[in-house]
VEXVODO-257219 format. One record per residue: residue in one letter; residue number from 0; x negated, y, z of N, C-alpha, C in turn. Coordinates in steps of 0.02 Angstrom, whole numbers. Layout:
residues N
+------+-----+--------+--------+--------+--------+--------+--------+--------+--------+--------+
! rest !  nr !   n_xx !   n_yy !   n_zz !  ca_xx !  ca_yy !  ca_zz !   c_xx !   c_yy !   c_zz !
+------+-----+--------+--------+--------+--------+--------+--------+--------+--------+--------+
!    A ! NUM !      X !      Y !      Z !      X !      Y !      Z !      X !      Y !      Z !
...
+------+-----+--------+--------+--------+--------+--------+--------+--------+--------+--------+
***
This chain:
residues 126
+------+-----+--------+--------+--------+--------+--------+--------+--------+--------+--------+
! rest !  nr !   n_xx !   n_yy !   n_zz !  ca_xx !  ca_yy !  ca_zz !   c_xx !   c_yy !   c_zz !
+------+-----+--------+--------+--------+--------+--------+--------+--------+--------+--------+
!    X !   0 !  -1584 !   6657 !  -1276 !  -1520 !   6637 !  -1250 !  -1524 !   6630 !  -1174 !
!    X !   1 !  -1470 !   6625 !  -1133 !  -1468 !   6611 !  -1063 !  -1430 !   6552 !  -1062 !
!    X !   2 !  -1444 !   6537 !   -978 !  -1426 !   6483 !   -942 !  -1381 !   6511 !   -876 !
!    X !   3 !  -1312 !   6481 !   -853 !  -1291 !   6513 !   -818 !  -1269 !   6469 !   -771 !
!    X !   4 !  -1221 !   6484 !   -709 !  -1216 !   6457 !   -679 !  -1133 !   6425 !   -676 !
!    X !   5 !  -1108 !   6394 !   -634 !  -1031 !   6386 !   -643 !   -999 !   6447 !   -632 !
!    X !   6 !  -1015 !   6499 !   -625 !   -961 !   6555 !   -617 !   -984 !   6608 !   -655 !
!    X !   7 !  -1057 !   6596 !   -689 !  -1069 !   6647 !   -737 !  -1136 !   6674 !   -717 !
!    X !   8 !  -1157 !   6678 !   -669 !  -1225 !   6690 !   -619 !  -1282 !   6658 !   -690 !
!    X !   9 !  -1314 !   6718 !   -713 !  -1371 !   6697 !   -753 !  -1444 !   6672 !   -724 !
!    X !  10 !  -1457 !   6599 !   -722 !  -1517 !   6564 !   -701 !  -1568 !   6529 !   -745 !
!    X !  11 !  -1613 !   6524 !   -691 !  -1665 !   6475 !   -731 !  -1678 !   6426 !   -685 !
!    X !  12 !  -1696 !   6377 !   -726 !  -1728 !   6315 !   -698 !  -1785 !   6335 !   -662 !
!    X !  13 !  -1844 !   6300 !   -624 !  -1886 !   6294 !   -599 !  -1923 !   6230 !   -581 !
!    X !  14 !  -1897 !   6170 !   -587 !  -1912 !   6097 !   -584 !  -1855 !   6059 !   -618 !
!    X !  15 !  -1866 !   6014 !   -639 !  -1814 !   5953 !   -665 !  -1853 !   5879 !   -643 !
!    X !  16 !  -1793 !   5832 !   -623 !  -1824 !   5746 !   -621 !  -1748 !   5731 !   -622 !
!    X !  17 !  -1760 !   5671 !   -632 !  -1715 !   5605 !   -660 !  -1690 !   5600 !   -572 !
!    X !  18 !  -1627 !   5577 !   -561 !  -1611 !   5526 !   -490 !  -1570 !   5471 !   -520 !
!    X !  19 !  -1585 !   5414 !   -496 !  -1527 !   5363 !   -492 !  -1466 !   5372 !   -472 !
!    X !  20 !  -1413 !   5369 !   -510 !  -1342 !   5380 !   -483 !  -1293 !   5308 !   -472 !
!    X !  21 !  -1252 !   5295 !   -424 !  -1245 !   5249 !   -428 !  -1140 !   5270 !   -459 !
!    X !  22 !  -1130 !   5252 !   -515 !  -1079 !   5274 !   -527 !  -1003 !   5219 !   -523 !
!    X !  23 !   -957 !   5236 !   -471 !   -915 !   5197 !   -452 !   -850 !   5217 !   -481 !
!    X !  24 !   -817 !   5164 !   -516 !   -756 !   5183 !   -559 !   -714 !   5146 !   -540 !
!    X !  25 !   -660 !   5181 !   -514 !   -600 !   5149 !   -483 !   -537 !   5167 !   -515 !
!    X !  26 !   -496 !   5116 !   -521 !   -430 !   5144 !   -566 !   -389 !   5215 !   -536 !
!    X !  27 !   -420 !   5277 !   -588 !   -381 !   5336 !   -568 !   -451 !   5391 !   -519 !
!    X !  28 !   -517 !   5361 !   -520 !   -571 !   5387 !   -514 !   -638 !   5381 !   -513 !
!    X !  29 !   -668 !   5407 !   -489 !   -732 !   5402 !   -516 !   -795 !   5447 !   -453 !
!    X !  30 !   -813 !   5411 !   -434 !   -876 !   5442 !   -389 !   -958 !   5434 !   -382 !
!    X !  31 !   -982 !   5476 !   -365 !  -1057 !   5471 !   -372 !  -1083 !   5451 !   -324 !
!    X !  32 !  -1131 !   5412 !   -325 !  -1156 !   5405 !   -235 !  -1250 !   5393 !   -263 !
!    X !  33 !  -1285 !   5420 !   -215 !  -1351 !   5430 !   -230 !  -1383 !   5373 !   -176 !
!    X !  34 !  -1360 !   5354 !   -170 !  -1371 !   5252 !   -135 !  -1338 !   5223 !   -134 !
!    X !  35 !  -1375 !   5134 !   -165 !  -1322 !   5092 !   -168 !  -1264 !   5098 !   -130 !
!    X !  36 !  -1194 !   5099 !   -163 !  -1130 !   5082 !   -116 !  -1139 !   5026 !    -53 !
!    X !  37 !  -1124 !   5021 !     -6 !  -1114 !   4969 !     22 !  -1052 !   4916 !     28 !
!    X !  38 !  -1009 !   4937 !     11 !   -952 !   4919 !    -10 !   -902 !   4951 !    -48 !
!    X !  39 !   -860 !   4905 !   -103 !   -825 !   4936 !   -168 !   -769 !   4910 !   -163 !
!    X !  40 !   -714 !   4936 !   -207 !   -676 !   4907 !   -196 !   -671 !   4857 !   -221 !
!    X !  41 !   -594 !   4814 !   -243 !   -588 !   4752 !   -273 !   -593 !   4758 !   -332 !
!    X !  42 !   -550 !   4811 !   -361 !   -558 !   4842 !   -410 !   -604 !   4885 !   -464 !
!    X !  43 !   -647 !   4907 !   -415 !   -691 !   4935 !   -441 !   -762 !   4921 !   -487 !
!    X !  44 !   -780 !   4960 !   -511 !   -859 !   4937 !   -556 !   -916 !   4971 !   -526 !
!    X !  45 !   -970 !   4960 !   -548 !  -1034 !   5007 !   -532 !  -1064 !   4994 !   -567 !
!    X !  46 !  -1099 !   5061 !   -584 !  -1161 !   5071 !   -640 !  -1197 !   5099 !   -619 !
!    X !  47 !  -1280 !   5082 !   -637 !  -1339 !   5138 !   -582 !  -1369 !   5154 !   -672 !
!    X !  48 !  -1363 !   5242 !   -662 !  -1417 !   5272 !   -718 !  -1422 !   5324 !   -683 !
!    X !  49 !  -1457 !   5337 !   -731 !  -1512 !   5420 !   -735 !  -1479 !   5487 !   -733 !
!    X !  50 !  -1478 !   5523 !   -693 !  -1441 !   5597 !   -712 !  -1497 !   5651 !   -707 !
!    X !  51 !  -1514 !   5690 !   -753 !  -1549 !   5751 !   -736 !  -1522 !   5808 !   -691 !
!    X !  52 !  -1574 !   5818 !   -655 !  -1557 !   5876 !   -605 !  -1607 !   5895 !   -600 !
!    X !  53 !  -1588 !   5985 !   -584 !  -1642 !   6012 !   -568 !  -1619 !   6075 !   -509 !
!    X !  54 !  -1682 !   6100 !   -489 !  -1679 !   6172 !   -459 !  -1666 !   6220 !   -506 !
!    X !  55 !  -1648 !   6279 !   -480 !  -1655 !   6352 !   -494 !  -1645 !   6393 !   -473 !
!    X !  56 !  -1654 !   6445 !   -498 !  -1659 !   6514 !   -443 !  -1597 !   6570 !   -490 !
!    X !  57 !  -1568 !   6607 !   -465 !  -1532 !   6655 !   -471 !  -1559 !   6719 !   -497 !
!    X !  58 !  -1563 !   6725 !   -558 !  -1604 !   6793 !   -593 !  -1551 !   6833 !   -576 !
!    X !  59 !  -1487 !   6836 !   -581 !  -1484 !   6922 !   -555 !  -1477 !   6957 !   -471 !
!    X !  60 !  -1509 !   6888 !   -423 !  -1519 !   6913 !   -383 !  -1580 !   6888 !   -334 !
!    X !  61 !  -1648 !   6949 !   -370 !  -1705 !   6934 !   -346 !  -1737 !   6883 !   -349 !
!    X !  62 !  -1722 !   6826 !   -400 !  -1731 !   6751 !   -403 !  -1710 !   6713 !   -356 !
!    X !  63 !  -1686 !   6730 !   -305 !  -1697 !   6683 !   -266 !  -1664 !   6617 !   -269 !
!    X !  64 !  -1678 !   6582 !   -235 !  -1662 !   6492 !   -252 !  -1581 !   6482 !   -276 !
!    X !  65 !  -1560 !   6466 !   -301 !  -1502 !   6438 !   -307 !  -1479 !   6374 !   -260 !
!    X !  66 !  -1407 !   6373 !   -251 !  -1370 !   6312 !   -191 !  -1441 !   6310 !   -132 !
!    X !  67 !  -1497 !   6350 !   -114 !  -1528 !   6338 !    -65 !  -1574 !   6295 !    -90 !
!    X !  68 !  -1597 !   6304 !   -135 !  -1667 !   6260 !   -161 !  -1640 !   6178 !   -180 !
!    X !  69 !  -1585 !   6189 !   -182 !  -1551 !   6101 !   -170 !  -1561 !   6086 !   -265 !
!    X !  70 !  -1569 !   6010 !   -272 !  -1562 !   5973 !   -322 !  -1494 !   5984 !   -367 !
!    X !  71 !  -1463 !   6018 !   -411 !  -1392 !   6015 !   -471 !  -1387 !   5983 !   -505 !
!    X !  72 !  -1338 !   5935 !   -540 !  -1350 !   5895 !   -592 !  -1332 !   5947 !   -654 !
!    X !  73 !  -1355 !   5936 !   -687 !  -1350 !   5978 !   -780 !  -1292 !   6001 !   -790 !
!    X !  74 !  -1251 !   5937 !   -758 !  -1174 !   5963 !   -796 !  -1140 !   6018 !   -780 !
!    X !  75 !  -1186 !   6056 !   -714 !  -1158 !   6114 !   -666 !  -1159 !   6181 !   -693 !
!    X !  76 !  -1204 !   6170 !   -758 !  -1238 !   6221 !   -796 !  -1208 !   6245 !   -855 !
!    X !  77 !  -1195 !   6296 !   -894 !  -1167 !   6301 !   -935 !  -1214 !   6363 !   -996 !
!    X !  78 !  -1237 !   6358 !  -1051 !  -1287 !   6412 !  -1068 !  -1232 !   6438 !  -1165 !
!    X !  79 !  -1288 !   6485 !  -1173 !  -1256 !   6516 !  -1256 !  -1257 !   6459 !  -1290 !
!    X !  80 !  -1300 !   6410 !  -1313 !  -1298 !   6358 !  -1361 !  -1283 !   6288 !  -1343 !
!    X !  81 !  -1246 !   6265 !  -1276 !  -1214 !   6231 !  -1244 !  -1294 !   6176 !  -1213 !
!    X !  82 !  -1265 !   6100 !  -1227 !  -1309 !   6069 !  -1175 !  -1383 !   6075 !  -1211 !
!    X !  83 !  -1385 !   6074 !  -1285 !  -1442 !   6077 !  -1313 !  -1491 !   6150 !  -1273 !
!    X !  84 !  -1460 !   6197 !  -1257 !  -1526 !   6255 !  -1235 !  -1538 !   6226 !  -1156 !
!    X !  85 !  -1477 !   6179 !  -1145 !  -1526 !   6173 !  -1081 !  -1550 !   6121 !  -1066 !
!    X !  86 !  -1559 !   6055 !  -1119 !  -1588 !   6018 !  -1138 !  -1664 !   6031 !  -1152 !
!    X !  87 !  -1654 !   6090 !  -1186 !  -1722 !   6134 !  -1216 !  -1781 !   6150 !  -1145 !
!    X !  88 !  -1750 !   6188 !  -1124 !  -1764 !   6197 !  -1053 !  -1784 !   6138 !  -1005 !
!    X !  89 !  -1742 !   6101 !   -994 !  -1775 !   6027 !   -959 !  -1837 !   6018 !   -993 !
!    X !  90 !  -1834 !   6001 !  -1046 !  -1905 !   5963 !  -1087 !  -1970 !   6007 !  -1088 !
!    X !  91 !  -1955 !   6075 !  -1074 !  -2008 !   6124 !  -1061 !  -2032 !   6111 !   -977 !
!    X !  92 !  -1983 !   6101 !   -935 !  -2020 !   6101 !   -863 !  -2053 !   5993 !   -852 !
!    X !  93 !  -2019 !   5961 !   -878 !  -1994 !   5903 !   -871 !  -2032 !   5854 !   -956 !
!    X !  94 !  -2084 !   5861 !   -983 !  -2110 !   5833 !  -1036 !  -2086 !   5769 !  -1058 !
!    X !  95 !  -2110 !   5723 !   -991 !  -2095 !   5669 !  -1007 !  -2029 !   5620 !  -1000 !
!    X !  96 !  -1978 !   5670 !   -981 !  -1907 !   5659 !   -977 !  -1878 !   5616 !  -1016 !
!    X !  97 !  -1888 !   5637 !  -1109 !  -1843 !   5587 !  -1137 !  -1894 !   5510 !  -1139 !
!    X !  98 !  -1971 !   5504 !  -1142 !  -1991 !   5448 !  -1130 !  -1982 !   5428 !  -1071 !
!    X !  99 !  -1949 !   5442 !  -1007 !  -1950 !   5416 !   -949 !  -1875 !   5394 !   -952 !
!    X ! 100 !  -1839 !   5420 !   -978 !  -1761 !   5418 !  -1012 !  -1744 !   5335 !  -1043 !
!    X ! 101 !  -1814 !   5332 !  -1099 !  -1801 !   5284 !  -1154 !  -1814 !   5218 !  -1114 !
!    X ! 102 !  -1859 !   5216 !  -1070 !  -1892 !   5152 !  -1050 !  -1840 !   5119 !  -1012 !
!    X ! 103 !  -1796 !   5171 !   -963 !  -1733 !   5145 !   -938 !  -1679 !   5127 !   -992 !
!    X ! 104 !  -1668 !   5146 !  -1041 !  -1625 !   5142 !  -1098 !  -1623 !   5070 !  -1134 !
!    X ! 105 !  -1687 !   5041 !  -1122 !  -1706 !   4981 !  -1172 !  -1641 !   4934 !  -1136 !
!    X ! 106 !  -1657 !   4886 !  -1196 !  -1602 !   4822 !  -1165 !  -1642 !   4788 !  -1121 !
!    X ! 107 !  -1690 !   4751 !  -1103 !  -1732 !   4750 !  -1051 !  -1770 !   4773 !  -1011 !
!    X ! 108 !  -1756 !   4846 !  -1014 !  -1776 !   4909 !   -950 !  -1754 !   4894 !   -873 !
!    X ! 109 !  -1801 !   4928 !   -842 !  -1784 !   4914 !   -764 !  -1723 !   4953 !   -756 !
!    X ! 110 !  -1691 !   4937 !   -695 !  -1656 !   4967 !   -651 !  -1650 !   5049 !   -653 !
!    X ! 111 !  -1614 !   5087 !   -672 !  -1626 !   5172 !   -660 !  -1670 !   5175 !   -579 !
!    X ! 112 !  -1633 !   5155 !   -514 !  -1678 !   5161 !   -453 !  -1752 !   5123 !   -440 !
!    X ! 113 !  -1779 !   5083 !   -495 !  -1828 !   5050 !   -485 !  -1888 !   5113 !   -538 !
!    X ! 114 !  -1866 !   5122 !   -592 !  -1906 !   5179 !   -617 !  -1890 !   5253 !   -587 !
!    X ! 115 !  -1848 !   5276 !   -575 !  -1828 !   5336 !   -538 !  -1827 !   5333 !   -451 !
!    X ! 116 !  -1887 !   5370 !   -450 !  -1884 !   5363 !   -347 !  -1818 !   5394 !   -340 !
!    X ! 117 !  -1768 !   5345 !   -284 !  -1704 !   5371 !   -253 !  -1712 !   5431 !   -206 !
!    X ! 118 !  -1638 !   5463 !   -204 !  -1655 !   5535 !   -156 !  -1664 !   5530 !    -87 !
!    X ! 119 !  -1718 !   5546 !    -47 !  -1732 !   5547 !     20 !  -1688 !   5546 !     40 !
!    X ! 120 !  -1650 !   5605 !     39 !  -1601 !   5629 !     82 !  -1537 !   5664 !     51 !
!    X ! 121 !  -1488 !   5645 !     71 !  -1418 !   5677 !     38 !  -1424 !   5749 !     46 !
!    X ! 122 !  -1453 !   5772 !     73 !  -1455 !   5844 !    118 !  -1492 !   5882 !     43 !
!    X ! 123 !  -1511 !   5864 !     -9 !  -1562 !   5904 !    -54 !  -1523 !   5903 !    -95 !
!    X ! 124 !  -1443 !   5863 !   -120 !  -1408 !   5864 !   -180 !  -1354 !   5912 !   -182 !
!    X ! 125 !  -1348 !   5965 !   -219 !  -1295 !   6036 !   -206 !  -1238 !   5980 !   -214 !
+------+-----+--------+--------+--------+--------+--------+--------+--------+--------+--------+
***
């Protein structure tokens, strides 16, 4: 089966890791921010978990890197047997994913950013 891209561009992975997301829900939206917010609204909530992302490269053209070697989150991805083949795929580059997954999952698990190193730099997230 394949893995493709948002417009149809057939890829492959090449690395996968976990980032902390810090997810901010505001009446009528919803945003991602890859460091703590510094300020929210009145209204608003925040939740910090886990999102898989990975690299990849562009098989039908010469491999080369995809978004510029930059970090994608999963959901950007679309394959023949939906999230499961590329679920499949994570756990082949990425082993210890769903145990690194679970330990954050527990009801007394750390923090997603305390087990997941945060992203250096905004500059690496497509």
């Amino acid at each position: 089966m394949a893995i493709y891209a948002r417009f149809g561009t057939p890829v492959d992975f090449v690395s996968a890791r976990f980032f902390p997301v810090w997810i901010e829900q505001r009446p009528g939206a919803i945003k991602w921010h890859y460091r703590e917010p510094k300020k929210i609204g009145k209204k608003a909530s925040v939740k910090v978990t886990p999102i898989m992302h990975v690299q990849a490269i562009d098989l039908a053209d010469h491999n080369d890197p995809l978004y510029d070697g930059k970090w994608v989150d999963t959901n950007s991805f679309r394959a023949d047997d939906g999230m499961k083949e590329i679920t499949a795929r994570v756990m082949e580059l990425y082993p210890d994913a769903q145990a690194d997954y679970d330990k954050w999952n527990k009801a007394d698990g750390p923090e997603a950013h305390a087990l997941f190193p945060p992203v250096d730099s905004p500059e690496i997230i497509a």
